[in-house]
N, C-alpha and C positions, 0 to 999 in steps of 0.2 A: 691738390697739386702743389708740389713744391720746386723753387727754382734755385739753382746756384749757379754765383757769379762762375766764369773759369777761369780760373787762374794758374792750373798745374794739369799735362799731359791731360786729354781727352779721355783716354781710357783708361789712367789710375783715377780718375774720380767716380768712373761707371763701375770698376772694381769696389770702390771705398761706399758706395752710396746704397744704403736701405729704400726699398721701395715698398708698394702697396698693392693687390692683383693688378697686376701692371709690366707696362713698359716704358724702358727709359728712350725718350725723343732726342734725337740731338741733331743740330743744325742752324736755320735762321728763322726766325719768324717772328721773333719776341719785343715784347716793349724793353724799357732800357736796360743794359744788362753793361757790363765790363766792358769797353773794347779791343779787339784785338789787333794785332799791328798789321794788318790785312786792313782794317778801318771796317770788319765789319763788329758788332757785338753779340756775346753769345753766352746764353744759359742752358745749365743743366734743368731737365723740365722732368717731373713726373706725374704722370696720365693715367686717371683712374679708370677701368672699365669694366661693366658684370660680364662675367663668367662660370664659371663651373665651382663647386663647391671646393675645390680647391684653394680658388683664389683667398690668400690669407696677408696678400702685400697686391699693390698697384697692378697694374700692366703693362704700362709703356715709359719710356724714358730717354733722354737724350738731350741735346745740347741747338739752341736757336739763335740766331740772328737777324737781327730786325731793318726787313726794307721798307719800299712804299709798301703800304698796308693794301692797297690795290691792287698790286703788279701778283702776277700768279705767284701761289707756292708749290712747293715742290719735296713731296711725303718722299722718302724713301725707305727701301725694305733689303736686309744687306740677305747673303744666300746662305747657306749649308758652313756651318765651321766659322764663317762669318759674324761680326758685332756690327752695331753703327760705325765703329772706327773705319770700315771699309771705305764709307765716303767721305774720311776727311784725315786720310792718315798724316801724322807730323811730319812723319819723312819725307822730305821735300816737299811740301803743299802748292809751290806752286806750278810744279808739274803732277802728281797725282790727287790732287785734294779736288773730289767734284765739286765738294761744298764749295770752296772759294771758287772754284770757274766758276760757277752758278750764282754767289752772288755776287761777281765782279759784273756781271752781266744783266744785274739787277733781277733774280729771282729768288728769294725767300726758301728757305731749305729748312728741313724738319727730317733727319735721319732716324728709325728706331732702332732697339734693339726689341730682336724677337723674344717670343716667350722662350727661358729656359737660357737666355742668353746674357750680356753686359750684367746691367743691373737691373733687369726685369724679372719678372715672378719665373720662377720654377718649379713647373706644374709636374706630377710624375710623368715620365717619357712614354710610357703608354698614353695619355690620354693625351698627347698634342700632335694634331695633324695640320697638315695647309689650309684645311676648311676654317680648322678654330684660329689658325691665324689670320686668315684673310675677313672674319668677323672682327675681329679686334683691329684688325687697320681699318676696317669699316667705320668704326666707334670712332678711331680717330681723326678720321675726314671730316667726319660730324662733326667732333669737337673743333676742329682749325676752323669751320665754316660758322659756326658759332660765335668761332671769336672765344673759346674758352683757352687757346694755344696763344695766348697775347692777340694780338690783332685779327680784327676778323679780314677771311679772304672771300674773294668773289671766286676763285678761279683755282683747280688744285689740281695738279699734274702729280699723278702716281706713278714711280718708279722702282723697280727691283733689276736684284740681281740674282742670276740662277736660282735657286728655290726661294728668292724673294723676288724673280718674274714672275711663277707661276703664281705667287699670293696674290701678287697684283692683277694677273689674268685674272683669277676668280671671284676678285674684288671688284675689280670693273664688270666685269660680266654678269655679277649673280646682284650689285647694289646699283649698279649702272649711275653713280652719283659724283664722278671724277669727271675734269675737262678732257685729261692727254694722258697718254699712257705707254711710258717708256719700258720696254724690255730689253734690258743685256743679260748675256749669258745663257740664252733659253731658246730654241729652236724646235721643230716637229721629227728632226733626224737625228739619231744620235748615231753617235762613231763606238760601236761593241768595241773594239783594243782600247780607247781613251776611257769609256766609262770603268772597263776593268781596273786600270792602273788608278784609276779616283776612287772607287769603293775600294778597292783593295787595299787604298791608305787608311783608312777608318778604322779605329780600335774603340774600345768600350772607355769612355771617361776616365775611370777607376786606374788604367795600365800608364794613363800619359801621369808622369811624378806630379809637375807643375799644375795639372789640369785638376785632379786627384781632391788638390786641397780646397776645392770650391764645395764639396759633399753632396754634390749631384745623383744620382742615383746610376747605376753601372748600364741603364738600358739606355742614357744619352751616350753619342759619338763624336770623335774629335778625331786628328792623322795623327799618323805617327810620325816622331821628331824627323826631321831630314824628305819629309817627301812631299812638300810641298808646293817648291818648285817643278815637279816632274810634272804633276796633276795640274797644278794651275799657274803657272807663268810659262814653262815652255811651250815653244820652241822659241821665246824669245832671249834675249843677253842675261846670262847667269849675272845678277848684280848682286853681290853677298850678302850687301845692307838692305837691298830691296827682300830680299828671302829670309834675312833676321827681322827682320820686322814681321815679315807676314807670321812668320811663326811665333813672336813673341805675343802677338796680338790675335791671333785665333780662339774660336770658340766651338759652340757643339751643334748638333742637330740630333730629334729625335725621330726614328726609322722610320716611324709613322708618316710623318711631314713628307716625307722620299716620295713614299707609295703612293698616297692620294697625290699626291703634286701631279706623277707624271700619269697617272691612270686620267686624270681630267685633264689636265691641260698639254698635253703630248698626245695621248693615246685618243680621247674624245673628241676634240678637241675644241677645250673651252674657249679658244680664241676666238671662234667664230659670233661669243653674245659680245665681244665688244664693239661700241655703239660710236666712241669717239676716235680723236688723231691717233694712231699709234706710229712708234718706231721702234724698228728692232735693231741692236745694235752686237757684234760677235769680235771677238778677235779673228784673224785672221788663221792662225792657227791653232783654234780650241780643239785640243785634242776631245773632248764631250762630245763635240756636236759637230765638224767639219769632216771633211772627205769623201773620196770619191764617187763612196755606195751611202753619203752622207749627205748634211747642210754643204749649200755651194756655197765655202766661205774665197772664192776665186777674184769676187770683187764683189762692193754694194751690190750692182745690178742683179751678179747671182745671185744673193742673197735674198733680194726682194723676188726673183722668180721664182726660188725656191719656200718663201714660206706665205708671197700671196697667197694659195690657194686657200690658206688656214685660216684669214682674216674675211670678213667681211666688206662689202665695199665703202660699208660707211667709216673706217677705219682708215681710209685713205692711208693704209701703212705704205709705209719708206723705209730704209735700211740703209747702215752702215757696216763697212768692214773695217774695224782697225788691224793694218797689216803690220805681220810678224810678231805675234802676240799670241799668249794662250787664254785660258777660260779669263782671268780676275782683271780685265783691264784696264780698272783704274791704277793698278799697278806698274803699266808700261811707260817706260821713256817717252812714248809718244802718244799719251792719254788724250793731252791739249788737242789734238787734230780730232778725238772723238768729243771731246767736249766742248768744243768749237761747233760739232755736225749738233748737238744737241740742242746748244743754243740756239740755232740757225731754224732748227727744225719747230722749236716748240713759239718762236715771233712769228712764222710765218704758219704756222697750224693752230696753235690757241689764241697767242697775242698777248699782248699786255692789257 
């Protein structure tokens, strides 16, 4: 496992950074590292874990910051096209950066990047699905609870986003070994026009210029330039620099990870083995998953009457909607009111 101080852009160093079957971690959780003018401190971390004969570099990797070693942490897992930068992007941090709401609030954060993704191992695209990721978050948990991720934790809140909820479903479900377990972007209904116009953005690696030059194999996927916004920020406010960033900072998914995700945790549904707190959290208008003949994204309340039935009772889930927003909403002007509901959720459902 190797750590580096930060000191330049989050995600030119997961670019710049050799790894091992692995992923790159980034977030909070570590012993002394640089600090940052947030006052938290933060290392690039790389996480080794067995896998498939493939694996010829780490597996996990990313960026930690160190709280009380006590107080819960908080694994997160970014979605489809997605890196770790999702939860802590520079543009404006401290309206969309989870990581800093989360450790302003004193909980320990640990972002990865998936396999295939930032600086983590890149397996061929055939062989990576959400099962073989949700075993390597597995590993990971392990290790934080270990104490092999700097400090050991008593308490680990697992969280994703759109196809990094569903990891986390099957993570908590099939290892049952996490406290709390947060889902944004991921629901039992999907909206058929919104999925269309999001797969429909998807091109083969190889076509996007920019993308092209990482030497990935043509069976991973990325969007195409300019359609990013349509898919995952509307129907909230066109902000230019919120849409150059997302697009400058995108990554891939491979097909596989899609199919198993939603055959288990949509169509099955895996949600019903989880044993602990859950919260489900949506924008208000994810064009994916809201509408009519969809997820009641009309308020919280819809929301939890609409995906109780998926949960378990020992799951005591709860929900939020953040309104006027689409699928990615750590990118809205008004994150803070959803990561305020998190905070609130995970003191009075795990604790400190």
């Amino acid at each position: 496992m190797r750590w580096r101080h930060r000191g330049v852009k989050r995600h030119s160093l997961r670019r710049a950074g050799a790894v091992t079957c692995g992923l790159l971690l980034a977030g909070s959780l570590l012993a002394p590292a640089q600090a940052q003018a947030d006052g938290a401190s933060c290392q690039d971390v790389n996480s080794r874990c067995s896998c498939s004969g493939w694996c010829q570099r780490p597996c996990t990797a990313g960026c930690a910051n160190r709280r009380e070693a006590r107080a819960p942490s908080r694994l997160l897992v970014p979605g489809a096209t997605y890196s770790s930068v999702y939860w802590d992007p520079t543009l404006t941090p401290e309206t969309n950066s989870f990581r800093l709401a989360m450790n302003e609030a004193e909980y320990a954060t640990l972002a990865l990047d998936r396999l295939g993704t930032g600086a983590s191992s890149t397996p061929p695209s055939v062989s990576l699905t959400a099962v073989t990721d949700a075993d390597v978050v597995h590993q990971v948990v392990q290790a934080i609870r270990r104490g092999e991720v700097g400090s050991q934790f008593d308490k680990v809140i697992l969280g994703g986003h759109s196809l990094g909820s569903a990891i986390t479903v099957l993570e908590a479900g099939t290892y049952h070994d996490v406290d709390g377990v947060l889902i944004t972007g991921l629901a039992h209904h999907i909206n058929p026009p919104g999925d269309l116009t999001v797969f429909g953005s998807f091109v083969p690696v190889t076509l996007d210029p920019a993308m092209a030059q990482r030497g990935l194999d043509p069976g991973y996927l990325t969007t195409r330039a300019g359609t990013r916004y349509q898919a995952f920020q509307a129907p909230g406010p066109d902000i230019p620099e919120v849409v150059a960033y997302d697009e400058a900072t995108k990554d891939v998914v491979a097909p596989a990870e899609l199919l198993d995700a939603a055959a288990l945790t949509t169509i099955l549904p895996y949600t019903l083995r989880i044993t602990v707190p859950a919260l489900v959290v949506l924008g208000g208008g994810d064009s994916l998953l809201c509408g009519p003949l969809a997820t009641d994204c009309s308020s919280s309340a819809g929301l939890l009457a609409s995906e109780a039935p998926y949960y378990s009772a020992a799951a005591k889930l709860q929900a939020y909607v953040l309104p006027d927003w689409g699928h990615s909403i750590n990118y809205a002007p008004n994150a803070p009111g959803y990561h305020q509901a998190v905070v609130h959720w995970a003191d009075s459902m795990v604790g400190h």
